[in-house]
C-alpha positions as CSV (number, residue, x, y, z in Angstrom):
1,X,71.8,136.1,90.4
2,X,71.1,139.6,90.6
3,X,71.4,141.8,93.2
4,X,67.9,143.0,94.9
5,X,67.0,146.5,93.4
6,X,67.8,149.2,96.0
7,X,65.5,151.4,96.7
8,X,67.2,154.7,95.7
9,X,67.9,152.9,92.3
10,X,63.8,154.0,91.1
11,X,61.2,155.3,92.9
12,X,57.1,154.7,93.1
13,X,55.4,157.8,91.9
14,X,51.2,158.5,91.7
15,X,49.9,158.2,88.1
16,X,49.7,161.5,86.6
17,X,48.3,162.6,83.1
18,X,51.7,163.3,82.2
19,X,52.6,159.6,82.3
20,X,50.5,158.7,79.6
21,X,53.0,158.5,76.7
22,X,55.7,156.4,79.1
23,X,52.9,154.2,80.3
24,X,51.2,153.5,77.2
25,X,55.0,152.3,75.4
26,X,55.7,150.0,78.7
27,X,52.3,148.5,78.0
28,X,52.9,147.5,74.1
29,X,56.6,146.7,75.1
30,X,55.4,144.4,77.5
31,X,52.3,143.3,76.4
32,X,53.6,139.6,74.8
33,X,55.7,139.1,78.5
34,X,52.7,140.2,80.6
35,X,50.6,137.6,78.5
36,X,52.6,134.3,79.4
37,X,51.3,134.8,83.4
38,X,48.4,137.6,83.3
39,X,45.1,137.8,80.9
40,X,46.1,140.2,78.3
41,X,44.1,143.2,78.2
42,X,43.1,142.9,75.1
43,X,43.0,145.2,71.5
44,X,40.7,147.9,72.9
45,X,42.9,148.6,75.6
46,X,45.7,150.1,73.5
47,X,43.0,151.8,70.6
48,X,41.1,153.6,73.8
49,X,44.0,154.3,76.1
50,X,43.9,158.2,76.6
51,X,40.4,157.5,77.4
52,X,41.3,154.7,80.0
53,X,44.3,156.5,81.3
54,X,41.8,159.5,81.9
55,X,39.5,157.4,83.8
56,X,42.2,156.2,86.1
57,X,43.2,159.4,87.1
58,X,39.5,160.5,88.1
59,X,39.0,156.7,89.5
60,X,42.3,158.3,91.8
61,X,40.5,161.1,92.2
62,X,37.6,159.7,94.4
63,X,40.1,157.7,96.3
64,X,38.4,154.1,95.0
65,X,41.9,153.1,93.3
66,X,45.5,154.6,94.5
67,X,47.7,153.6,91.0
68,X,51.8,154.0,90.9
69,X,54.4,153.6,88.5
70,X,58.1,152.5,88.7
71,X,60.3,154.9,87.6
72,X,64.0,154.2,87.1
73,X,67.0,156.5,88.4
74,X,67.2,156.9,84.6
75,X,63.8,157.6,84.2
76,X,62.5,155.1,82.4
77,X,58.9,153.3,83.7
78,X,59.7,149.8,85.1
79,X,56.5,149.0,86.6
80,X,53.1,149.7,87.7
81,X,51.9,148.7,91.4
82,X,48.1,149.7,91.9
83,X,45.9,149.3,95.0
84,X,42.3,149.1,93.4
85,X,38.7,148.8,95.0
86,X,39.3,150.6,97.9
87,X,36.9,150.2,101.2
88,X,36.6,149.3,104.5
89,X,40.3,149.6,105.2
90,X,41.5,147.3,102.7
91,X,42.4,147.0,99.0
92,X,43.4,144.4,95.8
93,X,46.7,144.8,95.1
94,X,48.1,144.7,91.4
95,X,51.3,144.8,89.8
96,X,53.3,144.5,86.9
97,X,57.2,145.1,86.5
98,X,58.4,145.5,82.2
99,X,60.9,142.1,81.4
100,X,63.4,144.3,81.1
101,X,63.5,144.7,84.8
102,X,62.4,141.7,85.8
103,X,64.8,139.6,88.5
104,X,66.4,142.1,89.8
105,X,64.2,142.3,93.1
106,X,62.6,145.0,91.9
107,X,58.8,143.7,92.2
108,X,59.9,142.8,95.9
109,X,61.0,146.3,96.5
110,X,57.9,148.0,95.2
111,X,55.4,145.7,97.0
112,X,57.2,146.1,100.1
113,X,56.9,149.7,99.8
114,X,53.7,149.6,98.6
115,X,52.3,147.9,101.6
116,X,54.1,150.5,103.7
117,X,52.3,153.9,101.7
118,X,49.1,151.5,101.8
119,X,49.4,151.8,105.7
120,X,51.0,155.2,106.4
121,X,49.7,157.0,103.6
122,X,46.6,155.5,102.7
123,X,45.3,154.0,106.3
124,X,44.8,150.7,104.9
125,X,45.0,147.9,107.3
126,X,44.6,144.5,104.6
127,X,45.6,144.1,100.9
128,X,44.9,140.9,98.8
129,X,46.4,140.0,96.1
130,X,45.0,137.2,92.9
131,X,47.8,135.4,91.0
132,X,47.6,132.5,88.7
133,X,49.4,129.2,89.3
134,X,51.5,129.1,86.6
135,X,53.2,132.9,87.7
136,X,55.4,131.5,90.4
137,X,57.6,134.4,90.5
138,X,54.5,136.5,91.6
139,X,53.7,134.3,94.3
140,X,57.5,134.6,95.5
141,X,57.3,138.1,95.9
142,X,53.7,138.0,97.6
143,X,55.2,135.2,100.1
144,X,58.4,137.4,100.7
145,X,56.1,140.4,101.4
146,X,54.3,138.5,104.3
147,X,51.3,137.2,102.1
148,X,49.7,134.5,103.1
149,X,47.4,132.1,100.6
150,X,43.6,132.2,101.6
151,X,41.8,130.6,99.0
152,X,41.9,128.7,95.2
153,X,39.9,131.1,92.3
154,X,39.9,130.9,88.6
155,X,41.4,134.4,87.0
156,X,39.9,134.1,83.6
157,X,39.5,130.6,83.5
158,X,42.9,129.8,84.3
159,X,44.0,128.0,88.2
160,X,45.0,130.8,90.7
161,X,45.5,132.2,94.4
162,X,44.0,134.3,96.4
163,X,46.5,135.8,98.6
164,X,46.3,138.3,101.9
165,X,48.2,140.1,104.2
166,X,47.3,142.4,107.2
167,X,48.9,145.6,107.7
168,X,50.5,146.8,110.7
169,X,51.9,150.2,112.0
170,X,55.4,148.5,111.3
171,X,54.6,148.7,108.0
């Protein structure tokens, strides 16, 4: 087993416009792992992604969507952890860590510090969080993060979960 990833070992950064080139290869990298648990995003993703990276940045901008990346004490991009459709003092968590990270604790880490900015930073006070069935190590990390499941969906037609968890000012 591998040891969880310490939190000095990579640290959560806001997207930037100068993230583009690192975030765009960690998305073709990992675009045939992502698929096996996660709807793949599809061909027009990749062909318009300068465009689609643009419009995350002003979606950031207006404070509707906070999105983060992973970055590794050696500076490569591990991981994206987003906090999109933001109102009323919560948010729908998202997040996605490159196989060649994966097991290490790393999606753990991130989520626990994301629900920590999503309090101090952001004055969140609830995230939710959608995963399908068959993505058990997802729903690990959401459980070990305080999650708790609310309801049954359907996430592009496939079984999933609806997960929640309030934040506190221990967070």
């Amino acid at each position: 087993m591998n040891a969880p990833a310490a939190a000095s070992a990579w640290t959560l950064e806001s997207l930037r416009a100068d993230h583009a080139p690192a975030l765009l290869d960690f998305e073709r990298r990992n675009r045939a792992y992502f698929a096996r648990t996660v709807p793949d995003r599809g061909d027009a993703y990749f062909a318009s992604f300068a465009d689609r990276h643009g419009a995350l940045l002003a979606e950031q901008e207006s404070g509707l969507s906070r999105f983060h990346v992973l970055v590794t004490r050696q500076g490569e991009l591990a991981g994206r952890v987003n906090l999109v459709d933001i109102e009323d003092g919560g948010a729908e968590l998202g997040y996605r860590i490159g196989e060649s990270a994966a097991g290490r604790g790393l999606a753990t880490a991130a989520v626990a510090e994301i629900c920590r900015i999503a309090r101090s930073a952001y004055g969140l006070s609830r995230l939710v969080a959608v995963t399908t069935l068959d993505n058990p190590g997802s729903m690990a990390v959401l459980r070990r993060n305080g999650f708790t499941q609310a309801e049954t969906v359907t996430v592009d037609g496939r079984p999933g979960v609806r997960h929640e968890r309030p934040l506190t000012p221990a967070d």
